[in-house]
KEZA-593151 format. One record per residue: residue in one letter; residue number from 1; x, y, z of N, C-alpha, C in turn. Coordinates in Angstrom, 1 decimal, padded with zeros to 4 digits. Layout:
BEGIN
+------+-----+--------+--------+--------+--------+--------+--------+--------+--------+--------+
! rest !  nr !    n.x !    n.y !    n.z !   ca.x !   ca.y !   ca.z !    c.x !    c.y !    c.z !
+------+-----+--------+--------+--------+--------+--------+--------+--------+--------+--------+
!    A ! NUM !      X !      Y !      Z !      X !      Y !      Z !      X !      Y !      Z !
...
+------+-----+--------+--------+--------+--------+--------+--------+--------+--------+--------+
//
This chain:
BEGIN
+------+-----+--------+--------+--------+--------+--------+--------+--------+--------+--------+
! rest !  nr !    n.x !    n.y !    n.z !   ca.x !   ca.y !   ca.z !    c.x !    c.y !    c.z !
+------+-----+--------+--------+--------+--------+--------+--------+--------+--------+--------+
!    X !   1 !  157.6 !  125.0 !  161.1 !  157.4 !  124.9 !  162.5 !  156.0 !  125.0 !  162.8 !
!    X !   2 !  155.3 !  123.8 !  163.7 !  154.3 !  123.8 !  164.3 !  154.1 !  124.7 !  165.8 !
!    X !   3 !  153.9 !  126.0 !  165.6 !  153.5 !  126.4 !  166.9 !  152.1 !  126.1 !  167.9 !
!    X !   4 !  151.8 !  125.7 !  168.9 !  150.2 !  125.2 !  169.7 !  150.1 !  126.7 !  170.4 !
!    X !   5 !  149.3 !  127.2 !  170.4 !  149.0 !  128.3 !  171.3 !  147.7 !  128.5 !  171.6 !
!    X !   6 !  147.0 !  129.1 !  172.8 !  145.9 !  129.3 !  173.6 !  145.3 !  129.9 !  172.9 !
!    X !   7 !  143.7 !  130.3 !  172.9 !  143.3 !  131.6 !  172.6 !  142.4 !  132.1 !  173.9 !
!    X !   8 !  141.7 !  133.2 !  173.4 !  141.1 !  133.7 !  174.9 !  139.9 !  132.4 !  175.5 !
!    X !   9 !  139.2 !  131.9 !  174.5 !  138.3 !  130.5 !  175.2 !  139.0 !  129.6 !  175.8 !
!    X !  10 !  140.5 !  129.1 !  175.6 !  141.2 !  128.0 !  176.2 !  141.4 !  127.5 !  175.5 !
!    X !  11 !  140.9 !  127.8 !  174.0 !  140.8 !  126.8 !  172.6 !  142.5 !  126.4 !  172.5 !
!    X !  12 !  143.0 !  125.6 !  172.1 !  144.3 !  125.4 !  171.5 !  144.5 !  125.3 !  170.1 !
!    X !  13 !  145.4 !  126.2 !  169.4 !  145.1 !  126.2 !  168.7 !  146.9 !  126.0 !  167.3 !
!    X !  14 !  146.3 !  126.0 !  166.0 !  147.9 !  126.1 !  165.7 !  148.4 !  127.1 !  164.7 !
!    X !  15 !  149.6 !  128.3 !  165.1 !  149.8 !  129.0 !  164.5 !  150.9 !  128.9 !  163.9 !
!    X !  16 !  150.3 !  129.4 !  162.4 !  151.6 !  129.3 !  161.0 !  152.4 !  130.6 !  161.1 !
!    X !  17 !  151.7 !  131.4 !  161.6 !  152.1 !  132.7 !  161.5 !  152.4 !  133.3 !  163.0 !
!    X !  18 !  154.0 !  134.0 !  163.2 !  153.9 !  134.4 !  164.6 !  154.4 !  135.9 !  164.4 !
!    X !  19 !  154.1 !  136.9 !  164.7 !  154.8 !  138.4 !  164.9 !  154.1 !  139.4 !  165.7 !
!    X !  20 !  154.2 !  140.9 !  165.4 !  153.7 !  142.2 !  166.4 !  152.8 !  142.8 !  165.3 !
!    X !  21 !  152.0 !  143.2 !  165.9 !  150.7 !  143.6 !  165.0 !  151.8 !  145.3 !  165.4 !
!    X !  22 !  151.8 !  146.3 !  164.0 !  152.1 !  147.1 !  164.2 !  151.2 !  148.3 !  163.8 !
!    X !  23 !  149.9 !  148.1 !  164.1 !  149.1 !  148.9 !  164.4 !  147.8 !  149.2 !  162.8 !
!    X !  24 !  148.6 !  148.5 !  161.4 !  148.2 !  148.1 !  160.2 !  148.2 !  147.2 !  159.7 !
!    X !  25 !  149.5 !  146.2 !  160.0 !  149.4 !  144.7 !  159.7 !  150.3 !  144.3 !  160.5 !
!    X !  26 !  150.6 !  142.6 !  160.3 !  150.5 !  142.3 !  160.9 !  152.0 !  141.9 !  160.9 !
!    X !  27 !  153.6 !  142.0 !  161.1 !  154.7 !  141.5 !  160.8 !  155.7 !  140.8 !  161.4 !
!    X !  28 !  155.8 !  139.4 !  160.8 !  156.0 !  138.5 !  160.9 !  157.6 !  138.2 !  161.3 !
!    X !  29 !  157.4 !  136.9 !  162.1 !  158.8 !  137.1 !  163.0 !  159.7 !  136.3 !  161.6 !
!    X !  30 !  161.0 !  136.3 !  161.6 !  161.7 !  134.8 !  161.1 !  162.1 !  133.9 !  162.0 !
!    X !  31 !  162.0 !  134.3 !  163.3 !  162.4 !  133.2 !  163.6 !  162.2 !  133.2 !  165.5 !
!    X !  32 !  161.7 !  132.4 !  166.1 !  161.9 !  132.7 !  167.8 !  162.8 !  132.2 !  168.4 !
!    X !  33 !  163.3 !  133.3 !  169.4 !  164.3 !  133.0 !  170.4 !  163.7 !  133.0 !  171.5 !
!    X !  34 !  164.7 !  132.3 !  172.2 !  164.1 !  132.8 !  174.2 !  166.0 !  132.6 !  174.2 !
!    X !  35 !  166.2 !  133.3 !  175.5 !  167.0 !  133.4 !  176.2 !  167.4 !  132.4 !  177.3 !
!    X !  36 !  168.6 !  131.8 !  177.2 !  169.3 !  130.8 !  178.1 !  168.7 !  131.1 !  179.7 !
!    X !  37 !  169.6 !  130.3 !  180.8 !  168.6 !  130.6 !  181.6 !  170.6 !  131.5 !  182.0 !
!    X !  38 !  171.4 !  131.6 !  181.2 !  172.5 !  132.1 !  181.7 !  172.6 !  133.8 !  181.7 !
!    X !  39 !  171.1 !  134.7 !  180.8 !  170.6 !  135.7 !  180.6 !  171.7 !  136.1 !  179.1 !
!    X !  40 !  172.6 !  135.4 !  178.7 !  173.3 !  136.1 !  177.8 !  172.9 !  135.6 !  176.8 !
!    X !  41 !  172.8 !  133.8 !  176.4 !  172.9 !  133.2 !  174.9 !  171.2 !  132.9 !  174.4 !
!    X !  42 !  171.0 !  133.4 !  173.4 !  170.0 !  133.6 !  172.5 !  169.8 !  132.0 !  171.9 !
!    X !  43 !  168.6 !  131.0 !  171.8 !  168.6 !  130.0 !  171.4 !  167.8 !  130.5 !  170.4 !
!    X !  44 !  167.7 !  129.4 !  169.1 !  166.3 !  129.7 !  168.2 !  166.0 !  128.4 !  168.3 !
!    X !  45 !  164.5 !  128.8 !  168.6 !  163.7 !  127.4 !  168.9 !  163.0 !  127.2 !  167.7 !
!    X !  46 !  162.7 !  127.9 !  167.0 !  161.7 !  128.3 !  165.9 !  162.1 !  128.8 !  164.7 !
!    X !  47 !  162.0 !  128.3 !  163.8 !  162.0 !  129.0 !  162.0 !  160.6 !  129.8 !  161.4 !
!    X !  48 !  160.5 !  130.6 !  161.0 !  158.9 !  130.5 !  160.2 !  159.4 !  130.5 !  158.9 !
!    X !  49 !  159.8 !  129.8 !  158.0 !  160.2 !  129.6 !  157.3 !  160.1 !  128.6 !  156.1 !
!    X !  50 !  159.6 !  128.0 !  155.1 !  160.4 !  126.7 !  154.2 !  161.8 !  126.6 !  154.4 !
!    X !  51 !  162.6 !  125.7 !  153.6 !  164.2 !  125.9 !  153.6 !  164.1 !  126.6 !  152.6 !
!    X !  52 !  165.1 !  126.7 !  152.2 !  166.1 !  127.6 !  151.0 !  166.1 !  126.4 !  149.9 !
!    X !  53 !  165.1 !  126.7 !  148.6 !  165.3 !  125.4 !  147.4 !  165.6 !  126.9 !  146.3 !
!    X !  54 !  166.2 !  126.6 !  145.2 !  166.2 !  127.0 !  144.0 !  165.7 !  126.0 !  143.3 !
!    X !  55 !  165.2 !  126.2 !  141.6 !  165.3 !  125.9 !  140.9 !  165.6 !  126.4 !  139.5 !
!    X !  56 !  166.0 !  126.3 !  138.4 !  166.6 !  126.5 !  137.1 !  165.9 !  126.1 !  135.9 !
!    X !  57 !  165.5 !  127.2 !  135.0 !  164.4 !  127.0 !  133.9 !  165.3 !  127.8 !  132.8 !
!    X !  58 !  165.0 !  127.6 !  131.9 !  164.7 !  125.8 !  131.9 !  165.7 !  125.6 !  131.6 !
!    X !  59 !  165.9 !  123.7 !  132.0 !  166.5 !  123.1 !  132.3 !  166.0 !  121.2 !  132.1 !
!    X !  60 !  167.4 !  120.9 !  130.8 !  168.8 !  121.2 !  130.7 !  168.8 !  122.5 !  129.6 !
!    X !  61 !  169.9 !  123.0 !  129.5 !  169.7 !  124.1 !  128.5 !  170.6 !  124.0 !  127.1 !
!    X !  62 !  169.6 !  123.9 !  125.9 !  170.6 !  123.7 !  124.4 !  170.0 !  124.9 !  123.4 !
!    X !  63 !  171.6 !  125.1 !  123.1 !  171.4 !  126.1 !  121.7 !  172.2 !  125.4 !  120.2 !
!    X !  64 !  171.0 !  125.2 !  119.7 !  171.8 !  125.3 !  118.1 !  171.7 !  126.2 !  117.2 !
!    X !  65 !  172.9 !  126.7 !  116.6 !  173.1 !  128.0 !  115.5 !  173.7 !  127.4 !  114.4 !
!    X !  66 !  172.8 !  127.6 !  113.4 !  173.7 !  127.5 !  112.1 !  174.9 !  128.4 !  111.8 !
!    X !  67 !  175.9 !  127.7 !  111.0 !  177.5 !  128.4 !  111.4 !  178.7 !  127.0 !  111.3 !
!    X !  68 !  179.7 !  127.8 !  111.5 !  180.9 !  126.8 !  111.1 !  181.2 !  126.4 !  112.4 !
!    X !  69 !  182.0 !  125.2 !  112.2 !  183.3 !  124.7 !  113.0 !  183.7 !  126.3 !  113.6 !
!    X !  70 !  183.6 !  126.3 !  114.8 !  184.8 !  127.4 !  115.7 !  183.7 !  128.6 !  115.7 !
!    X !  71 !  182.9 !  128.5 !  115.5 !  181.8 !  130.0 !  115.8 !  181.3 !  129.5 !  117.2 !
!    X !  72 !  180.9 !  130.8 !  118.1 !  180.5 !  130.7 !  118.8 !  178.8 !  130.7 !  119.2 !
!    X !  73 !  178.3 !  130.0 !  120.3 !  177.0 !  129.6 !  120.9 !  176.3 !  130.5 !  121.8 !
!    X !  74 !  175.6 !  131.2 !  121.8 !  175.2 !  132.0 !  123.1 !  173.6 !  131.3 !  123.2 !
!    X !  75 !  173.0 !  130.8 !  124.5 !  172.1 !  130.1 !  124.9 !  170.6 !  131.0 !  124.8 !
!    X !  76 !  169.7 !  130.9 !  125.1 !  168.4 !  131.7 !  125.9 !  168.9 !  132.3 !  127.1 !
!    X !  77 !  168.2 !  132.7 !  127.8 !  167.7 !  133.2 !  129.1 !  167.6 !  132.4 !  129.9 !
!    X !  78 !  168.3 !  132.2 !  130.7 !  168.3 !  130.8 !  131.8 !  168.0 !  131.9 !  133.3 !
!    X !  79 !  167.2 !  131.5 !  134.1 !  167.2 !  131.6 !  135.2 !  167.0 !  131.0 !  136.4 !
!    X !  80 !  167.4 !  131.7 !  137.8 !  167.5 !  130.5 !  138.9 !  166.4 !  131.4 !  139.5 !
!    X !  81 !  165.5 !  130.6 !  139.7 !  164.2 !  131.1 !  140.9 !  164.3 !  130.6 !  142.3 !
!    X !  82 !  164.7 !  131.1 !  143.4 !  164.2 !  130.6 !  144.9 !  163.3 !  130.3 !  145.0 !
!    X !  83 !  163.3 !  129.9 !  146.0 !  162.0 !  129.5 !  147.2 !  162.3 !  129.1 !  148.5 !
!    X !  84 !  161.6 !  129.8 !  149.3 !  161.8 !  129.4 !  150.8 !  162.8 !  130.4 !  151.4 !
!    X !  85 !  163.5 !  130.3 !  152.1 !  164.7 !  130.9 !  153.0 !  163.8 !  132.3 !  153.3 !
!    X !  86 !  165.3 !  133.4 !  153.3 !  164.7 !  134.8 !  153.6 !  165.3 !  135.9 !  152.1 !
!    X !  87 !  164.3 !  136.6 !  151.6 !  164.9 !  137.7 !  151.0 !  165.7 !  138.5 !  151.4 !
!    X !  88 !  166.2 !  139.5 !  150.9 !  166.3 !  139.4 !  149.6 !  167.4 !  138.4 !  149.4 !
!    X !  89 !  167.6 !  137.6 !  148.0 !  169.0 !  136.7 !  147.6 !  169.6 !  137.3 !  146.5 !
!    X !  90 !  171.1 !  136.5 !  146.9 !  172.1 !  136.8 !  145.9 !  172.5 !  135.5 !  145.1 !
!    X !  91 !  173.3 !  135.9 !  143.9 !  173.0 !  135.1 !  142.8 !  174.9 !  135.0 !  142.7 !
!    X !  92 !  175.2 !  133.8 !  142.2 !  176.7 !  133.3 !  141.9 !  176.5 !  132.2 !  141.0 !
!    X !  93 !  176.8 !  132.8 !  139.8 !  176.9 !  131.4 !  139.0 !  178.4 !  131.4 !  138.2 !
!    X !  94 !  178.5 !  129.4 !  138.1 !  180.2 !  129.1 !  138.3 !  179.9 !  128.2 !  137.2 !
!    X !  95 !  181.2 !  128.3 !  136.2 !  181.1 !  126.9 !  135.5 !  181.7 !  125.5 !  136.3 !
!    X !  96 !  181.5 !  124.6 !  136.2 !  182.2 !  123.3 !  137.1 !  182.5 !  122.1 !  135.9 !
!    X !  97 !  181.9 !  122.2 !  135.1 !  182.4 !  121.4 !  133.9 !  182.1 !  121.7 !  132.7 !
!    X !  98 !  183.4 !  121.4 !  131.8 !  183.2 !  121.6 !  130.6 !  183.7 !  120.9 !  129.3 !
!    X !  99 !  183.4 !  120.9 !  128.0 !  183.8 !  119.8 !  127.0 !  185.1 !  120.5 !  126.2 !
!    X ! 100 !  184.6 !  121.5 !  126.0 !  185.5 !  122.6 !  124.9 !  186.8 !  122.8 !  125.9 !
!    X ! 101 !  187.6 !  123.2 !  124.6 !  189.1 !  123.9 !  125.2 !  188.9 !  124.8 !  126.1 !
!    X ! 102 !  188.1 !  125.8 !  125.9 !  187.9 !  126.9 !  127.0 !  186.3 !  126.5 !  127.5 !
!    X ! 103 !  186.2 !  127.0 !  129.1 !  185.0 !  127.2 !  129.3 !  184.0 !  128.2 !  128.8 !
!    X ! 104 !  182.7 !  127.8 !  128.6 !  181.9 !  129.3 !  128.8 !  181.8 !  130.2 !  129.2 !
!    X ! 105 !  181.5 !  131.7 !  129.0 !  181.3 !  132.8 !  129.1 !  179.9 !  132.8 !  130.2 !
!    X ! 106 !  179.7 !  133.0 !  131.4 !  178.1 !  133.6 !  132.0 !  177.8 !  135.1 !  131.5 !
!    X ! 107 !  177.5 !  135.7 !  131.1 !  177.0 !  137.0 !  130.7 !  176.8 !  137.4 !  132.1 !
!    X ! 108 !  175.8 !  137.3 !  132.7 !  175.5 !  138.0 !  134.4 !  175.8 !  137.5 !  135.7 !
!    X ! 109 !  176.9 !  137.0 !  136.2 !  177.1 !  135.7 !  136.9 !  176.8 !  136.0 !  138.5 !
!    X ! 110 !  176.3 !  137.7 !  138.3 !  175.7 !  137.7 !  139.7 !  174.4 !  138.0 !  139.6 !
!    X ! 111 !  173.5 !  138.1 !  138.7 !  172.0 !  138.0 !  138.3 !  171.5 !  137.0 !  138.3 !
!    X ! 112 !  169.9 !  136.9 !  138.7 !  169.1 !  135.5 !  138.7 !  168.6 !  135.0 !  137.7 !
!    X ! 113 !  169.1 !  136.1 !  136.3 !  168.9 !  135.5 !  135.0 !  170.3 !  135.5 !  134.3 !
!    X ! 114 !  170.4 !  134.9 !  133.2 !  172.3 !  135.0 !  132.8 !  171.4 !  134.3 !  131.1 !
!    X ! 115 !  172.7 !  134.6 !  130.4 !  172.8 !  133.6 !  129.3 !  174.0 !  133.0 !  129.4 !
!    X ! 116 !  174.7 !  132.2 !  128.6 !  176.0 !  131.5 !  128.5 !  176.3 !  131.3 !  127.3 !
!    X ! 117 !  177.9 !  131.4 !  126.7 !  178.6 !  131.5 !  125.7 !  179.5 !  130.5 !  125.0 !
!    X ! 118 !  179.9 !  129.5 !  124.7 !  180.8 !  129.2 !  124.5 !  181.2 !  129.4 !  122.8 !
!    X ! 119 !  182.9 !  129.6 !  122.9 !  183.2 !  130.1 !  122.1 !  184.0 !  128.9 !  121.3 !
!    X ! 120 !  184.3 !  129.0 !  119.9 !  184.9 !  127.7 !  119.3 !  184.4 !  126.3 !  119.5 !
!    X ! 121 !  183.0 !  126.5 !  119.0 !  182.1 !  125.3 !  119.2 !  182.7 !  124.2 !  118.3 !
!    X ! 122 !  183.0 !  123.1 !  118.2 !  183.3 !  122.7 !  117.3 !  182.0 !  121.0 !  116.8 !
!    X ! 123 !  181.4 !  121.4 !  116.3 !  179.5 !  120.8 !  116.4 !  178.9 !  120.8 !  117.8 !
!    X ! 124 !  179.7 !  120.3 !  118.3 !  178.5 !  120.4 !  119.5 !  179.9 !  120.1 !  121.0 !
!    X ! 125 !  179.4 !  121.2 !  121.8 !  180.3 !  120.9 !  122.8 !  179.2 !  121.1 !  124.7 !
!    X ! 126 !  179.4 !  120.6 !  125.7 !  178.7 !  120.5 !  127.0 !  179.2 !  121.1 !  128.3 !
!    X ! 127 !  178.5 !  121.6 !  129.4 !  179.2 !  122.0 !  130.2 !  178.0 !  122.3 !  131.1 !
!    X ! 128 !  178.8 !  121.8 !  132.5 !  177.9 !  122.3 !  133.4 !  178.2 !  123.1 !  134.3 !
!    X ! 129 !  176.9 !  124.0 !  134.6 !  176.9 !  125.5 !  135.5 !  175.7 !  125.3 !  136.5 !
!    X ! 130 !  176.5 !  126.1 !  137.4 !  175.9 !  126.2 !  139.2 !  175.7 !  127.7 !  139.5 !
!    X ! 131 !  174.6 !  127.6 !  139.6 !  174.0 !  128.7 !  140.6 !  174.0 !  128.4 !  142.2 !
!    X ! 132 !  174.7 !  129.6 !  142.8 !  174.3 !  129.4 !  144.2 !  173.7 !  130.4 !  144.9 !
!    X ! 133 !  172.7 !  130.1 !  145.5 !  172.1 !  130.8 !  146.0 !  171.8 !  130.6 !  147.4 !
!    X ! 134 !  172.4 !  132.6 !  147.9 !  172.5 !  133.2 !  149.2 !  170.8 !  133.8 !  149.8 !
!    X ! 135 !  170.6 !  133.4 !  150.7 !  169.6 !  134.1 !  151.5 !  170.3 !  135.2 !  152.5 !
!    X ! 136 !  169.0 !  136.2 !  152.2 !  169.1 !  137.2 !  153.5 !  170.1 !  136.6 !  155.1 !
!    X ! 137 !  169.8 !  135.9 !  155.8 !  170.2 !  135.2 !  156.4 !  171.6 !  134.5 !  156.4 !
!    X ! 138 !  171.8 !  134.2 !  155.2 !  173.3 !  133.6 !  154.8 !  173.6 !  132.2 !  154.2 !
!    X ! 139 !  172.0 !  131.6 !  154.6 !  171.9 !  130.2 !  153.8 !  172.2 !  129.9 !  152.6 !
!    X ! 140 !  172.6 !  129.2 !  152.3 !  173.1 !  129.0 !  151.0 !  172.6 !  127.1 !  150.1 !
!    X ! 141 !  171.8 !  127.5 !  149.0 !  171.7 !  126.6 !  148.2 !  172.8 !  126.3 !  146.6 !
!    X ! 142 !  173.3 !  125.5 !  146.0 !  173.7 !  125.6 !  144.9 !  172.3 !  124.2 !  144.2 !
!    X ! 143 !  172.6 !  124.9 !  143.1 !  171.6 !  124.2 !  142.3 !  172.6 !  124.3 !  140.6 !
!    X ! 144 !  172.1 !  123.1 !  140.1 !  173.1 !  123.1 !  138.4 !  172.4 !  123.0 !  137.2 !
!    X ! 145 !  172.9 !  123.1 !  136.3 !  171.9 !  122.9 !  134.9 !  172.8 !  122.3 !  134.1 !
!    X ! 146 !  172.8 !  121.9 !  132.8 !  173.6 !  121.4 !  132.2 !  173.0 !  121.5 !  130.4 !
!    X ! 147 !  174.3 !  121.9 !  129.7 !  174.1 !  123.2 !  129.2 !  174.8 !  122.6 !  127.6 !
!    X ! 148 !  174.1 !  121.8 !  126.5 !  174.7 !  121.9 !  125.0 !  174.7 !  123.0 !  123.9 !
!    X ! 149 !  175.5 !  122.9 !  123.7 !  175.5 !  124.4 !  122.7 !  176.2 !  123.4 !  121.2 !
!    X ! 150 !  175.4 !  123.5 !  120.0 !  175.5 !  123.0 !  119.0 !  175.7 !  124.1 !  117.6 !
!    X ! 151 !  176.4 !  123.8 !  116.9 !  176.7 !  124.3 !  115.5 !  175.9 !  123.1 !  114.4 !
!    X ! 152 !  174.9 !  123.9 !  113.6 !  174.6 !  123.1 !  112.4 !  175.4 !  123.6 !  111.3 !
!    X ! 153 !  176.1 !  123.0 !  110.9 !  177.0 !  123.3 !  109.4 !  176.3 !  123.8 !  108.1 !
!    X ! 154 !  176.5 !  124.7 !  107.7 !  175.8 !  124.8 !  106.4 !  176.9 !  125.1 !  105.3 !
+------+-----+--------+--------+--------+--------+--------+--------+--------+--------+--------+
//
């Protein structure tokens, strides 16, 4: 949001930043309201804000382990980083597709970092997982990754 505001010369000017100086710094609104002219309903005219983006690193995500037919896969360290919206956020990650008989395991599926599992690899099996992510506020992004997990035979 582009705010125009006065300063004491008459200058016009444009502020990125709106809040109450509270006597040390300076803290910042999320968002402005003015009041209807009915005195009860709250409008928001104003965001100070980006939207709500994630993204997922890295990404796509592959593990190969030497090992048999039917051993299981556990990935790196995958995580979902925000950007924009309001802190603090919450973390949900879902599987939504998969190759194998069973799906993957998430290790942390409410953390912004996880690994993933799949069990009974049989050479190489695929699946994809979503993170969604909650802002302070209630916004919600999902974002996906897509995820090979391979057996080398020895």
């Amino acid at each position: 949001m582009t705010l125009k505001v006065m300063d004491a010369a008459s200058v016009i000017r444009t502020a990125t930043r709106l809040g109450v100086w509270n006597g040390t710094a300076l803290v910042s609104f999320k968002r402005l309201k003015i009041m209807d002219a009915d005195g009860v309903t709250l409008r928001t005219i104003g965001s100070f804000t980006r939207p709500l983006a994630a993204t997922i690193s890295p990404s796509p995500v592959t593990k190969t382990t030497i090992g048999s037919s039917g051993d299981s896969v556990t990935t790196n360290l995958v995580t979902c980083t925000p950007t924009g919206g309001f802190g603090p956020y919450s973390y949900a990650w879902t599987v939504t597709a998969y190759s194998a008989a069973t799906p993957p395991t998430i290790a942390a599926p409410t953390n912004a970092s996880t690994t993933f599992t799949q069990s009974a690899v049989d050479i190489s099996e695929t699946a994809t997982l979503r993170c969604t992510v909650t802002d302070s506020e209630g916004t919600v992004f999902p974002v996906s990754v897509s995820a090979t997990f391979n057996i080398l035979q020895i």
